[in-house]
N, C-alpha and C positions, 0 to 999 in steps of 0.2 A: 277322568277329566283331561281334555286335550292338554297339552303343554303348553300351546300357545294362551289359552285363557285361563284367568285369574279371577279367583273369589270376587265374587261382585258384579263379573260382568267386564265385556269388553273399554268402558270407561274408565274402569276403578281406579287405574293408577295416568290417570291423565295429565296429572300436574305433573308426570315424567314424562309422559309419552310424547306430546305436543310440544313443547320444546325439543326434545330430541325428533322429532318431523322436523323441524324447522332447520336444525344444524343439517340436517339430512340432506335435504333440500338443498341447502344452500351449497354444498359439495356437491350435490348429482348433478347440479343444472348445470354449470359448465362441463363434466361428464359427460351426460349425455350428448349435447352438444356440440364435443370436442371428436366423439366415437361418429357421431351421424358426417362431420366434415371426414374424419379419415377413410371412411366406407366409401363418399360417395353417395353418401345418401343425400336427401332434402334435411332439413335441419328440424323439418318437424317431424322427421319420422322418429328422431332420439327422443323427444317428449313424449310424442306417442308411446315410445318403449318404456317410455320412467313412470308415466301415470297409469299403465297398464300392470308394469309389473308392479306398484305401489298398491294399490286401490286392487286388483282382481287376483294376484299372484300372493298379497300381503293376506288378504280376507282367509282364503283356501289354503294357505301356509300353515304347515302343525308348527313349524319356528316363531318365537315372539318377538325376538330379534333379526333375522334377516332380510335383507333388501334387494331385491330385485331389478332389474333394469337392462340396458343394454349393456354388455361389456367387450373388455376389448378385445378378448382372446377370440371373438367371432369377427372381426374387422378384416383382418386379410379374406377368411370366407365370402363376408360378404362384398366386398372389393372384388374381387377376382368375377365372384357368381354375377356380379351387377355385368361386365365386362362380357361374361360369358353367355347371357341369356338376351344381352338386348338391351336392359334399361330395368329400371328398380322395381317398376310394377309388374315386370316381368316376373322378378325374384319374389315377390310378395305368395303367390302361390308355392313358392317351397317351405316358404315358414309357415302358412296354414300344416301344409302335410309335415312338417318336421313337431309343429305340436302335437298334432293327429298320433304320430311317433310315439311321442312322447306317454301319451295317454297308453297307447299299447301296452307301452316298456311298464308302466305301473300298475298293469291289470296282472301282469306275468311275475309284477316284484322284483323287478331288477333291479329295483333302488338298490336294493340286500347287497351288492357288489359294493359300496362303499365301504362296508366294517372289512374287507377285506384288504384296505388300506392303510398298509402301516403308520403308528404313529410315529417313528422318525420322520418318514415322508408328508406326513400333516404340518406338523410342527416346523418343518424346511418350507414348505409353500409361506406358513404366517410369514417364519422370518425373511425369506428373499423375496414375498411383496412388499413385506416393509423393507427394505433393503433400496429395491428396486424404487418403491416409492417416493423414498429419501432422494435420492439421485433424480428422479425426474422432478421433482418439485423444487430443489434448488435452484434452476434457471429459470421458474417462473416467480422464484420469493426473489431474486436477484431484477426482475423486470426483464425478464429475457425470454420470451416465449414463442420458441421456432418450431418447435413442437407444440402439438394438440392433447388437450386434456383429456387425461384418461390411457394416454399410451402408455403399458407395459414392455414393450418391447426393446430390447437392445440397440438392433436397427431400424433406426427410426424411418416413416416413408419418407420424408426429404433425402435419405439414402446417409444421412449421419448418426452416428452411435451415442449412446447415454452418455459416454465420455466424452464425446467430441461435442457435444450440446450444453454441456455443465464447463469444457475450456472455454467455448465459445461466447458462455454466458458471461464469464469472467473476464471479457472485453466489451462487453456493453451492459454494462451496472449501471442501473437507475437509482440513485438515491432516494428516492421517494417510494419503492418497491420495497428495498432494502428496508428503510423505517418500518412501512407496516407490516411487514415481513416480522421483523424481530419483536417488533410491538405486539404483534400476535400469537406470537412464542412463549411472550413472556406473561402473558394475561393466562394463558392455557397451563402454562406451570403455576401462577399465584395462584389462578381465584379457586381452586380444591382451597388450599391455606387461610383463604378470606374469607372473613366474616360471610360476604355474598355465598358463599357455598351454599347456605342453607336456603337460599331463595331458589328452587327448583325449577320455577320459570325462567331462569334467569344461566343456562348451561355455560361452561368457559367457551365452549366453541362458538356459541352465537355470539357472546362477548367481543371472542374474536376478532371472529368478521364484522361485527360492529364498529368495533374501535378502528378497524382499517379501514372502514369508510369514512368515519367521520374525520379520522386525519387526511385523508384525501382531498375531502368538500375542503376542510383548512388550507389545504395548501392550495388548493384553487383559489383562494381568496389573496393569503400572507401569501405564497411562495409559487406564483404559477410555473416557474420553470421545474418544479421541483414535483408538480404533480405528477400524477399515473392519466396518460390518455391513450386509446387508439384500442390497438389491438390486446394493450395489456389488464384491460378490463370486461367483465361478464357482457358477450354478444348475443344475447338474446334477440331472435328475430321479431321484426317490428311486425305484428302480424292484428288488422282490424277488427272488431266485433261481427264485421257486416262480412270479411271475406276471410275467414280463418276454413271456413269448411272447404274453401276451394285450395285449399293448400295442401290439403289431403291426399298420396298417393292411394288408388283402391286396383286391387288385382286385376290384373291380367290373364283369368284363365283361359286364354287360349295357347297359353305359354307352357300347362302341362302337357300338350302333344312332342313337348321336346323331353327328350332321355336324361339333358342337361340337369333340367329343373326337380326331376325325382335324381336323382344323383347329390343332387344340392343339399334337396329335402334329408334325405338319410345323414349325411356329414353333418348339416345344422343341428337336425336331433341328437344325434351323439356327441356330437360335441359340447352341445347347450348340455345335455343330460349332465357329462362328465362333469364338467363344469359348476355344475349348478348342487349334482350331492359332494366333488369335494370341498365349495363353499358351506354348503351346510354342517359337514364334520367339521369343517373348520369353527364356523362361529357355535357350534356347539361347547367346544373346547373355552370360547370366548367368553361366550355366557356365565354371567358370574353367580346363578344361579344350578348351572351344569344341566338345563333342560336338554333330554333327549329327542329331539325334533323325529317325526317319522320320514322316513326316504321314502316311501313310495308316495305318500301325499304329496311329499313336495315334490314329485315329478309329474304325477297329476295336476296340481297346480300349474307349474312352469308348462305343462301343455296341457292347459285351457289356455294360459296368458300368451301364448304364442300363436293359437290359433285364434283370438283375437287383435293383436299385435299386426299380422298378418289381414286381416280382413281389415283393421284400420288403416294400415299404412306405415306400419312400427318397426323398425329393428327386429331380427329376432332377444328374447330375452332368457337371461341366466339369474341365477343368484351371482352376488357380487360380493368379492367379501371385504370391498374397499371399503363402501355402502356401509357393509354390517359393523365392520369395525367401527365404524364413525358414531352409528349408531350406537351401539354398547358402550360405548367411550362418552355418551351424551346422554347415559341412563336410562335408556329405553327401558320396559321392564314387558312390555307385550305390540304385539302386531297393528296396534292402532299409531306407532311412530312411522311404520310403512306407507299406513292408507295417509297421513296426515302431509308429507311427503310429496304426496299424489297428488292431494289435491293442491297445498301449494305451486307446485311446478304447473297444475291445468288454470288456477288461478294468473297464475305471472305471465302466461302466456296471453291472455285475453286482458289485463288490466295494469302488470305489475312493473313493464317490458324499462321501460323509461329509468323507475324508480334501481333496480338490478342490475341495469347497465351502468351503472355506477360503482359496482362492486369493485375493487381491485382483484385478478387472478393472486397479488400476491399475499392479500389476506388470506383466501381458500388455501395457498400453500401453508399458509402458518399450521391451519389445522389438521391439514394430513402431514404435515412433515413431524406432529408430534404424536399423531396416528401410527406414521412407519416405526416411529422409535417405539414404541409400544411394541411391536408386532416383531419387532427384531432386537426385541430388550439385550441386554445382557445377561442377565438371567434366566432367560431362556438357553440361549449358549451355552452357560457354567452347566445348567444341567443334562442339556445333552451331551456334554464333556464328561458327566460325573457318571453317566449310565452307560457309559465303555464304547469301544470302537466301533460293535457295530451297529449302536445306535449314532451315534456323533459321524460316521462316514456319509452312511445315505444322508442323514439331516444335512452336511456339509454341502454335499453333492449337488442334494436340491437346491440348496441356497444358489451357489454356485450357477449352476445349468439355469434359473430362471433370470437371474441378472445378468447375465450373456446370452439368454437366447428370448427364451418367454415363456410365460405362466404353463403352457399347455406341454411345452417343449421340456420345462425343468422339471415339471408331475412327472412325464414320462421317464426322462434320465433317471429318475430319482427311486421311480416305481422298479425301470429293472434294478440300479442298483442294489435296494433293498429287498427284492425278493432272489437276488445273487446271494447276499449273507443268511436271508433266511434257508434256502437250500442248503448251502456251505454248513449250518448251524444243524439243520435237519441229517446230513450226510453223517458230520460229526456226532453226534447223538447215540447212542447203542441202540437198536430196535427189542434186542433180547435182553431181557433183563433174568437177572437169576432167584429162583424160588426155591433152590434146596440149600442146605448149611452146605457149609467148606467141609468137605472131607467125603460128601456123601456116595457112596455106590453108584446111585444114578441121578445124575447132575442136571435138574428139570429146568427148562428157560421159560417166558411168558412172553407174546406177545404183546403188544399194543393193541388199543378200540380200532385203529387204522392203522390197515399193513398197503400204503400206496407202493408208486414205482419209485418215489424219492426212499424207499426203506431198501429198496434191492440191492446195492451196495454195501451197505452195512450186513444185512443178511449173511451175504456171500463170505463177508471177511471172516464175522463170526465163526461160522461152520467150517471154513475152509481153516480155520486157525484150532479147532476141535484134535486132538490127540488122538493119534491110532490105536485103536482099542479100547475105547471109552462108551459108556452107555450115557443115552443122550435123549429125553426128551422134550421136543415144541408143545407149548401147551396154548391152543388158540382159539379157547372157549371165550375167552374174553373181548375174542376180534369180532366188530360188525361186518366190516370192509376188508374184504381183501382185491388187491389192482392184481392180476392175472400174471404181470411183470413179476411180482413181486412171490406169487405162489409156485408160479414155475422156478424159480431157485430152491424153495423148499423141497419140491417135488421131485426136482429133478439131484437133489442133493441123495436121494436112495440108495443110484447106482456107486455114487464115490466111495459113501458109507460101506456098503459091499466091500468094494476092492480093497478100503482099509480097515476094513474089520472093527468097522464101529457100529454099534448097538443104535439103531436111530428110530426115534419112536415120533410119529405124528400124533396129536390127540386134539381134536377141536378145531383140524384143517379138512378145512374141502377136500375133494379130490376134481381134477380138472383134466382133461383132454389137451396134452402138449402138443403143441405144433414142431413138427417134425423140423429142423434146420436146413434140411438136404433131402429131395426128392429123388432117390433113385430112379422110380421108372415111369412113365404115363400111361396109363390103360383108358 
């Protein structure tokens, strides 16, 4: 049975699932939104992204929890590509080919590259997006919103920092921000505690943003200096029954005769790919059921949705793991809180525009600011502390590197760091282990199943550290792999053994053709 479906049928547990669409929703729409202003894009191409990757990315997803859509870590891409090719329906043909990509990558299984991602580095991505999230959500819970929803980034495109955004917001406080701010802080901490918990249509998150509406409407009425107007509420584009289709950007294929656009195409795929399975290890981790989502489905999925994304006029799209958090934190229990998501956000667009513009930004802050703290608990900390240095460095690091630079930039940092201690770890290690008693006549070692080029150094110490006149042998029946690096030390260890009259016995090693160091003569 797939992971994404549950006994019963894609309904079953809909008294969780539909509520948690709705919290969903109601966080992705300025999201998406916030991502299609900082691109440069049309404002309906982020919709397009969010009911594309909800509805067609959600359905074909082996995750029951993850959420799809535009995200931010592609915004400079697509920024720059918008700039570079001409204009957006220009770029619309690279996300076709970057799903095309996609599809590839998961006929070959390269999803499989994710398990190769340390969990300290998993677990530093959760904590420094909640990190990072906390810190940009504070100037929009404070009514200060200079920055667009959805930035991850340090340097923000107004060309100011998450620090200098959160000073700056702390000179224009809106008290009526502030209120529903905290008022939906505090609703997200009670109502797990209150009686309501067990009304399951009824999530803390929708509450939420509930209660920050209706104290808004309030103060429009008792305290209109004190309300939320303008820019610091949900801008949902006012868009007609009768002309929503002509709002639609559609490709420009005469734009792949340019090198640009498949250039584009290849960086968007990989980047979306990356993007989208360390989202998935992530909310697997998240899932409190511990479902193993498969990686290569969900890169097939993410491209199909990209090559429709693209054909509509969408963003390209990733897993999001802002998205998914939000979701699991509002009991999602399967993939029907994705589709329902979807269609919300296609719903509000043709009916709901009016009613959503009414939102306060700083009630959505209330709910992901108690999102970040999840994601960057404490507890999480204590225990990467508790599991030694060289898991708590890289997690540090990641954290670190994403809230000073960005999501894609502190994976990276984080990824060499931790494959620096894995190596360091691997170096340290013995390669030879010993298989005869203390005292014996002839002093027999065994290899490892894998003798790589990370085992060469140790080898060398080993043998080189061997006593003159000792009997000695490798025993390497039990190796599948041998790295060529790694056999030419043994091999070439023959000639030493000679000179110091050590007994050196090979048994269960190849023999190999050494590449000579020094060519005497050319013929």
């Amino acid at each position: 049975m797939s992971p994404s479906m549950v006994p019963g049928g894609l309904f079953a547990t809909w008294r969780d699932d539909v509520p948690a669409g709705v919290v969903v929703f109601l966080v992705a729409l300025p999201l998406c939104l916030g991502i299609a202003v900082a691109s440069g894009a049309p404002l309906i191409s982020g919709i397009i992204a969010g009911v594309v990757g909800g509805l067609v990315v959600g359905a074909l997803s082996g995750s029951p929890v993850m959420v799809s859509g535009p995200a931010a870590g592609l915004t400079p891409v697509v920024l720059l590509g918008i700039q570079q090719v001409g204009g957006f329906e220009r770029l619309l043909p690279a996300v076709v080919l970057a799903g095309i990509l996609q599809l590839l990558l998961s006929g070959v299984r390269a999803g499989d590259v994710a398990y190769y991602v340390p969990s300290s580095v998993l677990k530093g991505m959760l904590a420094g997006i909640g990190l990072t999230l906390i810190l940009k959500q504070l100037p929009h819970a404070l009514g200060y919103d200079g920055d667009y929803e959805g930035d991850l980034s340090f340097v923000e495109s107004s060309g100011s920092t998450t620090i200098g955004s959160l000073a700056e917001a702390l000179q224009h406080i809106q008290p009526g921000a502030v209120m529903a701010a905290l008022l939906g802080v505090g609703v997200m901490l009670w109502w797990p505690r209150s009686p309501f918990a067990r009304v399951k249509l009824l999530p803390a998150p929708m509450v939420a943003v509930g209660v920050g509406v209706a104290l808004n409407e309030a103060l429009r009425i008792a305290l209109p200096d004190l309300a939320i107007r303008g820019t610091h509420l949900v801008s949902l584009p006012a868009i007609s029954n009768g002309d929503w289709l002509r709002q639609l950007a559609l490709p420009d294929w005469s734009a792949l005769s340019s090198p640009t656009v498949w250039e584009l195409a290849l960086i968007i795929g990989l980047v979306a790919s990356l993007e989208s399975l360390l989202s998935l290890e992530a909310t697997n981790k998240l899932d409190p059921q511990r479902r193993d989502a498969p990686v290569n489905r969900e890169l097939f999925a993410q491209g199909v949705g990209n090559v429709l994304a693209g054909l509509l006029g969408g963003l390209p799209i990733t897993g999001v793991i802002i998205r998914s958090s939000t979701n699991v934190d509002a009991g999602a229990q399967s993939r029907l809180s994705a589709m329902v998501h979807a269609v919300l956000m296609l719903l509000a667009v043709l009916t709901l525009g009016v009613l959503l513009n009414r939102t306060p930004l700083a009630a959505i802050a209330s709910v992901l600011l108690v999102t970040g703290f999840r994601l960057t608990a404490p507890a999480l900390w204590r225990t990467a502390w508790r599991l030694g240095y060289s898991h708590f460095i890289p997690f540090g690091i990641t954290v670190l590197a994403i809230v000073f630079t960005d999501v894609l930039r502190g994976i990276g940092v984080g990824l060499v760091i931790g494959l620096a201690f894995i190596i360091v770890e691997h170096l340290r290690s013995p390669v030879l282990s010993r298989l005869s008693p203390p005292g014996a006549v002839l002093t027999r070692y065994g290899l490892p199943e894998q003798v790589t080029f990370l085992s060469k150094a140790s080898i060398a110490r080993a043998l080189n550290a061997l006593p003159a006149g000792t009997r000695v042998e490798i025993d390497g029946r039990r190796t599948t792999r041998f790295d060529y690096d790694a056999l030419e030390v043994l091999l070439l260890f023959r000639d030493t053994a000679k000179a110091r009259n050590i007994d050196y016995r090979l048994v269960g090693v190849p023999e190999a053709e050494l590449t000579p160091a020094h060519v005497r003569s050319i013929s």
